[in-house]
N, C-alpha and C positions, 0 to 999 in steps of 0.2 A: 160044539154049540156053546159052551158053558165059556171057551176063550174070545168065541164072536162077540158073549155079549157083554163080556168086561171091556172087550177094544170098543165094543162102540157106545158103553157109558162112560168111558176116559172122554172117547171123541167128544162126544156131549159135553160132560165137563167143561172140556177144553176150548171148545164153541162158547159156552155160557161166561167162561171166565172173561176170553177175549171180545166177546159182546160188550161185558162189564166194564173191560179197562177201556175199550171206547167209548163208551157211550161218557166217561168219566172227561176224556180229550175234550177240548173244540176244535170242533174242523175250523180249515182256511176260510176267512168268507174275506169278501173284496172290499177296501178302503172306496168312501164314496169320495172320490177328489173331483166330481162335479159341484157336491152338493157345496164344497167345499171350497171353489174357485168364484163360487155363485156369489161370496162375501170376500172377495179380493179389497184390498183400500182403495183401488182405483174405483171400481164398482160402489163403494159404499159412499164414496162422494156425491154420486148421482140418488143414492138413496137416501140416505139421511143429512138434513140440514140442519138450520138453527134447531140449538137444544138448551139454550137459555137466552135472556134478554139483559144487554150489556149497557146500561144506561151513561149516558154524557150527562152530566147535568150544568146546567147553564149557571153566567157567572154574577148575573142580575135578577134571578127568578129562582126560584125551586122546582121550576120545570126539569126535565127533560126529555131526550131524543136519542132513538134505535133506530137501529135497523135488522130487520125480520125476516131469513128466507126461508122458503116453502117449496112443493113441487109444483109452485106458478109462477114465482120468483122472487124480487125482493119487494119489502115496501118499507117505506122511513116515517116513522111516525115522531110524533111531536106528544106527550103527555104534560097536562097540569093538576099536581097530585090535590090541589088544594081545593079546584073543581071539579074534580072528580072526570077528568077528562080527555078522553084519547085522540085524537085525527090525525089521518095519515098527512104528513109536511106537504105534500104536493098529491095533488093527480096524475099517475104515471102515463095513463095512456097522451095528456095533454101534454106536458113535459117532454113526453116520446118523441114526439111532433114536433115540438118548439127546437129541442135540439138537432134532430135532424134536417133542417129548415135552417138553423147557422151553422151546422159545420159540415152539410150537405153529404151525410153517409147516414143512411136508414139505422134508426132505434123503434124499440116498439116496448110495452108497457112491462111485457117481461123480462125485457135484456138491457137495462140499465146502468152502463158501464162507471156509475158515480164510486169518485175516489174521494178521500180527505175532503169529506164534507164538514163545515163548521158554521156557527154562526156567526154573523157580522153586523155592523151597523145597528148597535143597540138592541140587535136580536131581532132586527125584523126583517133582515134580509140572509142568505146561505151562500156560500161559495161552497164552490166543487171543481173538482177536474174532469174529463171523458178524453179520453183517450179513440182518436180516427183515423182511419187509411187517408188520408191524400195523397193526389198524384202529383209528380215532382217529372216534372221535366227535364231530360239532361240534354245537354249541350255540348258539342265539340270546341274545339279550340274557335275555330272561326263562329263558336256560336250557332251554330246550326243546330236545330232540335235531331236528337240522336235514338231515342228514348225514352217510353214513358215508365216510370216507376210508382208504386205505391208503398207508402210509407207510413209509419205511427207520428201522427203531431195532437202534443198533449193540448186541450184548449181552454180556457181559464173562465169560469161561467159563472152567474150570480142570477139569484132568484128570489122577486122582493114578494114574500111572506103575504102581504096584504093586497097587491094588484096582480099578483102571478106572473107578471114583467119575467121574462127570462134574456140576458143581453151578455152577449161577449164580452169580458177584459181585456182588450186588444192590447193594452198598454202596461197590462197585467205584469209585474216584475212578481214570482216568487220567492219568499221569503227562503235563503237558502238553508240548510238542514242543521242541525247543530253539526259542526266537526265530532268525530270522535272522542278525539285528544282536547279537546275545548273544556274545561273547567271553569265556569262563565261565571264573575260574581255578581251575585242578587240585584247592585244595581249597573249590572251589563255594561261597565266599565271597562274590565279588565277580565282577559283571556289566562288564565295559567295552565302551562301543562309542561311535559317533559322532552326535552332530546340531549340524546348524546349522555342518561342518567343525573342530568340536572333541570332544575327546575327553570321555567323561564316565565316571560311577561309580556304580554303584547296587549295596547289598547283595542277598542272597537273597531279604529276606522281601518288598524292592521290588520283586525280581524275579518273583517268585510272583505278585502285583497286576496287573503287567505282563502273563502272560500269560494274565491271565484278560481282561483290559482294557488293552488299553496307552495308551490313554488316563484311566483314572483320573487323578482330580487329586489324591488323597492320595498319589502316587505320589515320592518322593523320589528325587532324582539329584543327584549333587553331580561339580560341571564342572569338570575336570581341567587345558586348558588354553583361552586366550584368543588364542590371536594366528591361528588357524587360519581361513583365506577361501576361497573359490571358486578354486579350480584351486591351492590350495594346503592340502590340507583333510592332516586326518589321517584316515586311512586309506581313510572312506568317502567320498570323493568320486572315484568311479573315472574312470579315464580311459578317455575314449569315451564317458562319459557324455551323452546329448544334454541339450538345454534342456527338451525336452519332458519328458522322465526325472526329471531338478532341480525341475521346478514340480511335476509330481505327485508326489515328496517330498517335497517341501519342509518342515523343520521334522520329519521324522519320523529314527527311527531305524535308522541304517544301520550294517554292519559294520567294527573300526575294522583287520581283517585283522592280528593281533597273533600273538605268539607268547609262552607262558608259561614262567617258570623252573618248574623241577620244584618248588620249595618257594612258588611263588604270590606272593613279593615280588617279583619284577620281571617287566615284558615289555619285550620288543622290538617293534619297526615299521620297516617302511622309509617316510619320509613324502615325497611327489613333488611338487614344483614345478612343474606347468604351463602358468604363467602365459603362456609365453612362446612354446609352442606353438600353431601356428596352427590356425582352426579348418576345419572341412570338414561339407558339408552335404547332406543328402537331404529331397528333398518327398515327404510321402507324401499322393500324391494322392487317395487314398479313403479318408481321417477321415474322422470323421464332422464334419457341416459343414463350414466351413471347410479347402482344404489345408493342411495341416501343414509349416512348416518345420524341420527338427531339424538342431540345430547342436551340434556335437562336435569333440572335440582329437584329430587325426590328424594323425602325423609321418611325412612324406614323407623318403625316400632322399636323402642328401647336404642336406637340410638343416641350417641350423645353429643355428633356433630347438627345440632338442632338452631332454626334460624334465630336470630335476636331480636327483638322488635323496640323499636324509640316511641314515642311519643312526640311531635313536632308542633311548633305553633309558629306561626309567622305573622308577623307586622308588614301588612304592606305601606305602611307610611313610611316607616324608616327604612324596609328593603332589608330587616334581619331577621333571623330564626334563633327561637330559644328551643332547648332539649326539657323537655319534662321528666322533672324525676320522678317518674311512674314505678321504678324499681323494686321488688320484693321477691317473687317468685322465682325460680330457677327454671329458663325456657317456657318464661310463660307468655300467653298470645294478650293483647290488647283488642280493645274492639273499641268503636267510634258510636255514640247514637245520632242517628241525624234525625232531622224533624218530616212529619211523614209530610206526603204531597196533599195536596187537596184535591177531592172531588173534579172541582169545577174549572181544576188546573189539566185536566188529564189532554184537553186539546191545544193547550196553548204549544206554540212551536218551542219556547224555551223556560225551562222552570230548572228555575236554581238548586243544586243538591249546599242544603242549611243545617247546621248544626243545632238538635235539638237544646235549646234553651235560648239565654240574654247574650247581647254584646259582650257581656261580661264576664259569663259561665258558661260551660257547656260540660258535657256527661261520657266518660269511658268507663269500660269495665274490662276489668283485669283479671283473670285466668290461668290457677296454675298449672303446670303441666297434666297434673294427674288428674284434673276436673274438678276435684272433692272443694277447690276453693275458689269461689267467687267472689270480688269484689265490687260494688257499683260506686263510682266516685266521681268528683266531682272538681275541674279546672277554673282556679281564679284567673282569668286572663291577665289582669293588670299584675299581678305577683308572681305569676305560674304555680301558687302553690296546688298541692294534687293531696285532694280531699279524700278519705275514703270515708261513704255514706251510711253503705247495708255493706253487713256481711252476710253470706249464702255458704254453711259446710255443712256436707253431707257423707257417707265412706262410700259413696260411690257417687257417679259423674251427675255435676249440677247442670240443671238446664236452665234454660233463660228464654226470656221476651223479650220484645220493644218495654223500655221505660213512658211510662205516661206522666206526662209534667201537667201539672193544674196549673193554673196562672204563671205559665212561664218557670217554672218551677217552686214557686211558694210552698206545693206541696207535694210529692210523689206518688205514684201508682206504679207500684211494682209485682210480677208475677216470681211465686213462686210454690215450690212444690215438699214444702217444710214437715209437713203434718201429712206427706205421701200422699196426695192430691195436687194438681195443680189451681193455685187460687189465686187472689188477689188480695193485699195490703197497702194499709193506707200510712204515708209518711208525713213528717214537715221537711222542707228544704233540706234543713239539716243534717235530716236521715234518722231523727226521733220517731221510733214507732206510737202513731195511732191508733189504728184497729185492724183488724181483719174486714174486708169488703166482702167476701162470698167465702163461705166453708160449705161442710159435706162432702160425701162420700160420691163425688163428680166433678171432672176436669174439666176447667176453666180454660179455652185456647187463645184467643185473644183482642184485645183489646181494639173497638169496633171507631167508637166516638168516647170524647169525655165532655160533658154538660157543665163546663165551669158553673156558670150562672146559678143552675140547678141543684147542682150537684150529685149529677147521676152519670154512671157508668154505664157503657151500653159493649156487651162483649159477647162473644162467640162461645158457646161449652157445649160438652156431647156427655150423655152418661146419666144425664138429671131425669130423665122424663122415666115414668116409673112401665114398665113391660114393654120400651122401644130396644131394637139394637141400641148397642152404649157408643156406637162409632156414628150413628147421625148428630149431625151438626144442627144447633140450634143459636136466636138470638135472642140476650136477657137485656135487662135493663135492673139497675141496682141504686141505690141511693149509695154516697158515699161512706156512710154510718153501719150499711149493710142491713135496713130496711127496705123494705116494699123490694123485694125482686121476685121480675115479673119474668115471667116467658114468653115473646112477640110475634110466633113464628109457629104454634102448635100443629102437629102432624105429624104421623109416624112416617117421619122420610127424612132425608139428606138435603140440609138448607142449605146454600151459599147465598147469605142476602149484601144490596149494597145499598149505603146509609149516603144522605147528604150530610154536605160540610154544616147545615144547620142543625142538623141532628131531630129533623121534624119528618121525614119519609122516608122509606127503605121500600126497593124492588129483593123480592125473595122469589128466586132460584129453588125447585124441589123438584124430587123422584128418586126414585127406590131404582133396583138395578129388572126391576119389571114393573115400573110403570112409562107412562107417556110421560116425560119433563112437563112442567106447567112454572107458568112465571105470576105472582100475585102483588099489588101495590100494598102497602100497609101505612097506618103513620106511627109514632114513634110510642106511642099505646098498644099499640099492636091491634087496633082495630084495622079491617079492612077496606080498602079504599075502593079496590077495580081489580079485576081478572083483566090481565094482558096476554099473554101467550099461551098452548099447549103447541109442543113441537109437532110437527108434522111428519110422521113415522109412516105415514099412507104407504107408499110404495115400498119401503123395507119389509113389510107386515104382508104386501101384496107376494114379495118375494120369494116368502115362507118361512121369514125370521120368529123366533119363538122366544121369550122373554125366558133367561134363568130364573132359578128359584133357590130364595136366599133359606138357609137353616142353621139349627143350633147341634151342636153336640158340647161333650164334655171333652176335658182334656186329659192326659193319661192319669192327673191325678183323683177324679173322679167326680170332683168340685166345680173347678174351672169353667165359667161357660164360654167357650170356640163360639165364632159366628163366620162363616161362610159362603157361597153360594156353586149352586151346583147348575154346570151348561149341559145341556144333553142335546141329542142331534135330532134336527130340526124336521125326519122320519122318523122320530124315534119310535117306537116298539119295545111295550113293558112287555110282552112273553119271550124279548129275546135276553139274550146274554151279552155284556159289555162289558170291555176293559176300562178301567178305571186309570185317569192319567191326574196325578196333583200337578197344578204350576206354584209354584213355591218361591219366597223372597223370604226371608228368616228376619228379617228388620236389623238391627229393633229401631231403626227412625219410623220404619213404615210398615206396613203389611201389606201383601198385594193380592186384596180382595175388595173389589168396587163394591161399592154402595149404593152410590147415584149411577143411573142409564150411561153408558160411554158407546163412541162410538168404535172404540178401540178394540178389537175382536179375535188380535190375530193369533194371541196364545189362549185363550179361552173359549170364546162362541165358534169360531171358523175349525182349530183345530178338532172339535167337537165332532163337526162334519163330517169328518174322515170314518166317523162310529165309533167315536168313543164317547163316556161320561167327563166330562174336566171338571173339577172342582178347584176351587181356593179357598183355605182356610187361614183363621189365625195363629198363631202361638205363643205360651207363656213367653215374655219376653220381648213382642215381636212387636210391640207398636207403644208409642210416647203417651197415646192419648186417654191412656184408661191409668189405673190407679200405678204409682212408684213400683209397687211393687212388682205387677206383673211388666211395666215394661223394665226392673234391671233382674228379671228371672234368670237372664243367660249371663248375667257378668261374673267374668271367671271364667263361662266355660261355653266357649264361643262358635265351638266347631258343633257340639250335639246336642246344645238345649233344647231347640225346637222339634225335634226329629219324634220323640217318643210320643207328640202332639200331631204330629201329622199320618204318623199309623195307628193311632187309637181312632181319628178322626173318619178315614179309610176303614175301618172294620168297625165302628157306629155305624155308616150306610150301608155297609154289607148287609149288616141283619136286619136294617128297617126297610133297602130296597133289595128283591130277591134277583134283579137284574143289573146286577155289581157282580163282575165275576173279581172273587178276591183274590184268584190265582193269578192275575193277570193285571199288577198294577206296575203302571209307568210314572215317572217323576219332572217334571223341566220347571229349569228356572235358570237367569241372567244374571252374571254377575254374582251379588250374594247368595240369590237363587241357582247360582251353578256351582256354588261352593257347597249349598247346602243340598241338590239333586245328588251329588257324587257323594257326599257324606252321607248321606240315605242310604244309597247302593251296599255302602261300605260296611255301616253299623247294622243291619237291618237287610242283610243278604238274598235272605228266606224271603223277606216280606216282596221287596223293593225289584222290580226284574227288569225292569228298563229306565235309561234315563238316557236324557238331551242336557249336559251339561255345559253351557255358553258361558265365555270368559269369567268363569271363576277366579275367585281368589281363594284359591288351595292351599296356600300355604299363609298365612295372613301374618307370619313375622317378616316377609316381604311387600304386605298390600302399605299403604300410605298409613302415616303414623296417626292421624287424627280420625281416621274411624277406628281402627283396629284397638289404639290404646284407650280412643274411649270407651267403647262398648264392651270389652274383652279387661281393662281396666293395667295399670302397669305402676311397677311398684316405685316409690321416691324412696330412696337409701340414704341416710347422709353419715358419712364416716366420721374416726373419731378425729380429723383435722378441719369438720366442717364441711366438706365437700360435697356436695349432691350428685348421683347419678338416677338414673331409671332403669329398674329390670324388668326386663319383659321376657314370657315364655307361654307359650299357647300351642294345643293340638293341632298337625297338620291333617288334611284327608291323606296325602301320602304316606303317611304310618301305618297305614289302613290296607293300603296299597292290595296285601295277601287277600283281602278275605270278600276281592269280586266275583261273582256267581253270575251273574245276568250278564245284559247288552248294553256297553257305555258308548256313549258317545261325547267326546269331548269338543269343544271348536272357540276359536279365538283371533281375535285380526291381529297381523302381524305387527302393527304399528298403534297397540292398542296403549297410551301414554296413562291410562289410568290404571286399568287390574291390565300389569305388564305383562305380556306371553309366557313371561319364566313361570307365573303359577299354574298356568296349565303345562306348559312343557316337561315341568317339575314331576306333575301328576302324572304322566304319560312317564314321563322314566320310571318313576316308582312301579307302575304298571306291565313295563318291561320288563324290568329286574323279576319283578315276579310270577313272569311269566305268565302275563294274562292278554287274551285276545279283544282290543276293542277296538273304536275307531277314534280316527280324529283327524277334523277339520279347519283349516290354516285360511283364512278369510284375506288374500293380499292386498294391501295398502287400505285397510279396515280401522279404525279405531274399535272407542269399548263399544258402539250402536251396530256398527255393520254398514253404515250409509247406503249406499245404491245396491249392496248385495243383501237390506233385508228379506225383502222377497224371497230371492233364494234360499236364504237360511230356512224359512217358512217349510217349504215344502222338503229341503232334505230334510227338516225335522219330522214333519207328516210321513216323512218314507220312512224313516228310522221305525217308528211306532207302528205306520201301517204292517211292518214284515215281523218284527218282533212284538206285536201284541194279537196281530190280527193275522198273521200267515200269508202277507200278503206279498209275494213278491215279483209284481206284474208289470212293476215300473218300466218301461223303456228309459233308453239312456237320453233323449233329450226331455227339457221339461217343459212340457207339452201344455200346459197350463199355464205357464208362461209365456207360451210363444202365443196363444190365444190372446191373452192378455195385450201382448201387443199389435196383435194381428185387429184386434177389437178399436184399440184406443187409436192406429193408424201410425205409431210409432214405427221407425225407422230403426235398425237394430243396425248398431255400430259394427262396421268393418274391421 
């Protein structure tokens, strides 16, 4: 009796024990890839539309004119900010009718097939295109009707504003397109561009020949310079160019990337020496016939066969070219400012690329290799001498804006980030400092209008408004003295506003990543003028789309405030348990956590679906637009600075939401986001248990040498003969390689010419060697996006997660969600 009843309080026990440890597991539950397919991008065209209003503004008024879609379709309105007043351009349903009545194929008020719409005739009248079926009758040799056909003929239409006349072009000639290769000067005289790595020259009336025919043989060019080769071309022979690229141009006409004086007798170039860098190559195994080798000039980090860059200026009066001696720096890059477009230029068929300033003068800046030195300078045309203006040194990499010229340069506006802010200062010509234009402890982005007359600056900054996120974007207006600054745009949200060339109205752009977009008029006080748009979300909301929800935490050092937002699934259920997925981009140019409403959903809201939390956070480090110091937190140490931010970030919602399961967190991100998901995995074993790592750059002593050496930072040496070299050295994830625990997944296109295959292939050996089980997927004839195989990617990524987060391993082997997709949209699946 007394042994029964010790075996069956063991048993007990032993029941309770194993009750315990289950109840501890999560069972399997089912990924929802309906809910999931329900927010496909094909699908989400039909659901969401315009999500801001993108104003024309006219080139005689301060008018202007949109166009607005909805889930009834489009409408084009005509705005006059001064009267406070909107109408739509036409009556669609009357319109509908007018043109079906001339090009005799049914329109109707919602299906308005208007193209390249503009104004004309002093603005009181509009040209467009519409695109229709007509029947085309074919004929045999003896002419006999054989056949009716129906065919697309574009039809040339104009609509007079004040009598609603709508009348065919019949004799309509369109204006042909700009050439690519066309370098047109300002006064549309003269064509320059490149073949054969020199420079050449063709007038108008060649040019006109040209684009009817560009290979006409009466076509006349007369060749500017002769000493121009292969990897040392002017202009067009870009770098990165492959081999395969060069044969199929060969001998054609490419662009010579120039910039125009305002008066059309000079331009500039910067012409690059290549010769001497090395080349780097991708097979793309699915040409047709034959695999394809492509070979191209990529400069690797702490290399020292690094491009040369010139400085060029040419006289088209006399047909020569002077070298500028821009010289100081060892491999260091030049840059060109050109003068920005107008407003009211943005329809014209052909707008000249000008070089910011006079006939006289115009503006480069010069950059040494390692960043820390900036130059802004300044080209006498008549002498070539080469001015240096501002200097910019900082012990790590200097950033830069557009230069703003006051009266054609008289005075400068220049951004910089001196005092660990980005700001604004005010110069003479000269480069003589006058004052500081905005300070404080808030980034200044850039430079919107400048109010000669006035003397007020009107610019973009994020950071200022006291208890907003420090990443909405806002617009100020500043005197140049750096009184009265105002803010034009109030409201805790994400503004993208756009300003006329008078600098008297702005259309503002706003929404939160859970609100409805709305579009507002304002004038240049930032009073309110007229509500124009809220986007029309109706049918995505119908759907059972759920806005994320943006939050703060801190970051591992306990200070730092992280901002966020977190997707959850659109059934979601707070009594259940959920795996927690980061999508991650480590920066530091950018951060990849939206702000503003996007319609962009496929690594954050859709993957959600599947039943999990996705979140995006920030990292010290991880973004340009907040103070110096937190974006060069990671310089120096490029592979793990953001990481101890993104699982402190992760275990803050664990304890504020109780339906965060933290045993159960997945990682994905692209690119830098895939260098930094498998670096997760690596440093952070325990935490980290799945990740989808896409075309990483794993090893980033092989990624391109102008991200890696900036952000990561590389040292200039000059020995005791004088000589300059650059050393560079930075952690790989493959050193790491030993200490995977979880489920990786790695994937890359084979012909991916930017983060080249070898850094994931690299990862993958390291992985072998140490005998670790993962996966990995080879995307063929993919670059770094994946092009037609995104989708795909999609969902083996959702499988990945669904089986190792969620127990789910129920997928069939075709993907059935995709073939819906096509089965839906009526696509034809390639043989």
């Amino acid at each position: 009796m007394r042994n029964f009843t010790l075996r069956a309080i063991a048993a007990s026990l032993c029941l309770m024990v194993c009750m315990a440890v289950s109840a501890q597991q999560t069972p399997p539950s089912k990924a929802n890839y309906n809910l999931a397919a329900r927010f496909s991008p094909k699908k989400l065209e039909k659901l969401v539309f315009s999500t801001s209003v993108d104003p024309h503004w006219l080139k005689k008024t301060n008018r202007f004119w949109y166009v607005f879609e909805t889930s009834n379709g489009k409408k084009w309105y005509i705005v006059d900010p001064a009267k406070a007043l909107k109408t739509e351009l036409f009556d669609n349903a009357k319109l509908a009718s007018q043109i079906t009545s001339l090009v005799k194929d049914p329109f109707d008020a919602q299906h308005l097939g208007i193209e390249n719409l503009k104004f004309v005739k002093d603005e009181t009248a509009l040209q467009f295109e519409i695109k229709s079926s007509v029947e085309i009758e074919k004929r045999d040799s003896t002419k006999k009707p054989v056949a009716v056909t129906k065919e697309k003929k574009t039809f040339y239409l104009e609509y007079n504003l004040t009598t609603g006349n709508l009348v065919e072009l019949t004799d309509y000639q369109k204006p042909k397109p700009r050439a690519s290769w066309a370098s047109i000067s300002p006064d549309k005289k003269q064509i320059v561009f490149v073949r054969n790595y020199n420079l050449f020259v063709m007038d108008s009336a060649n040019y006109a020949k040209a684009q009817k025919n560009e290979d006409d043989s009466s076509i006349v060019e007369t060749q500017l310079t002769k000493d121009g080769i292969e990897n040392y071309a002017y202009g067009g022979d870009s770098f990165g160019e492959s081999n395969v690229e060069k044969e199929k141009n060969k001998n054609k006409r490419k662009s010579a990337f120039i910039l125009w004086s305002p008066d059309s007798k000079y331009f500039t170039m910067i012409r690059s020496d290549n010769r001497k860098v090395k080349d780097l190559w991708v097979l793309n195994n699915v040409a047709d016939g034959r695999p394809t080798l492509e070979t191209y000039k990529y400069h690797m980090p702490g290399e020292a066969e690094a491009p040369v860059r010139e400085l060029i200026l040419f006289d088209m009066g006399s047909k020569s070219l002077k070298k500028i001696n821009a010289a100081l720096f060892k491999d260091q890059e030049l840059g060109l400012n050109g003068k920005p477009f107008l407003q009211k230029e943005r329809d014209d068929d052909f707008r000249a690329a000008i070089w910011a300033g006079t006939p006289a003068r115009f503006y480069v800046t010069r950059t040494s290799r390692d960043l820390k030195r900036i130059d802004i300078c300044a080209v006498d045309v008549a002498t070539g001498e080469f001015k240096v203006l501002i200097e910019e040194r900082l012990n790590t990499y200097v950033e830069t804006r557009r230069l703003g010229l006051v009266n054609d340069g008289k005075e400068l506006i220049e951004w910089s980030e001196r005092d660990g802010w980005g700001h604004f200062y005010l110069y003479d010509g000269d480069g003589k400092f006058k004052n500081a234009i905005t300070s404080g402890a808030y980034h200044c982005e850039d430079i919107v209008q400048i109010d000669e007359k006035n003397r007020v600056l009107y610019f973009t900054a994020n950071g200022k408004e006291e208890g907003e996120d420090p990443y909405y974007l806002h617009l100020y207006r500043v005197n140049f003295d750096g009184s009265n600054l105002k803010l034009l745009n109030p409201g805790n949200f994400d503004h993208n506003p756009s300003m006329d060339d008078a600098n008297s109205f702005f259309v503002n752009n706003f929404s939160r990543v859970n609100t409805v977009p709305k579009t507002v008029l304002y004038d240049a006080t930032g009073k309110k003028i007229m509500d124009l748009e809220t986007a029309d979300l109706s049918r995505l909301l119908e759907a059972g789309y759920k806005f994320p929800e943006p939050f703060k935490v801190k970051a591992d050092d306990g200070i730092t405030d992280l901002y966020g937002v977190m997707y959850k699934p659109f059934d979601f259920d707070s009594t259940k348990s959920y795996p927690l997925i980061e999508y991650v981009y480590p920066g530091p140019q950018t951060e990849a956590v939206n702000k503003a409403f996007s319609r962009g959903m496929d690594r954050t809201d859709r993957l959600a679906q599947m039943g999990f939390i996705v979140i995006t956070i920030g990292n010290r480090g991880g973004h340009p637009s907040r103070s110096k110091w937190y974006h060069n937190y990671g310089y120096g140490n490029l592979r793990d600075y953001g990481l101890a931010d993104k699982k402190a970030a992760a275990e803050q919602l664990a304890d504020r939401y109780k339906f965060i399961d933290l045993s159960r967190v997945g990682i994905h991100g692209h690119s830098g986001g895939g260098f930094m998901s498998t670096a997760a995995m690596l440093v952070y074993p325990d935490f980290f248990k799945v990740a989808v790592s896409s075309s990483g750059n794993h090893e980033n002593n092989i990624y391109n040498r102008w991200w890696s050496e900036k952000h990561h930072g590389v040292k200039e040496q000059i020995n005791d003969k004088g000589d300059t070299s650059f050393v560079y050295a930075i952690e790989k994830n493959s050193e790491l390689a030993k200490n995977l625990k979880g489920h990786l997944m790695l994937t890359t296109g084979d012909v991916d010419n930017n983060v080249h295959p070898a850094l994931t292939i690299r990862m993958a050996n390291a992985l072998i060697k140490a005998n670790k089980r993962f996966d990995f997927m080879l995307f063929p004839g993919q670059r770094h996006g994946y092009g037609d195989m995104t989708e795909y990617f999609f969902w083996l990524m959702a499988d990945y997660y669904a089986k190792y987060l969620l127990g789910d391993f129920s997928q069939p082997v075709d993907l059935v969600e995709m073939q819906k997709e096509v089965e839906q949209s009526g696509t034809k699946t390639k043989k």
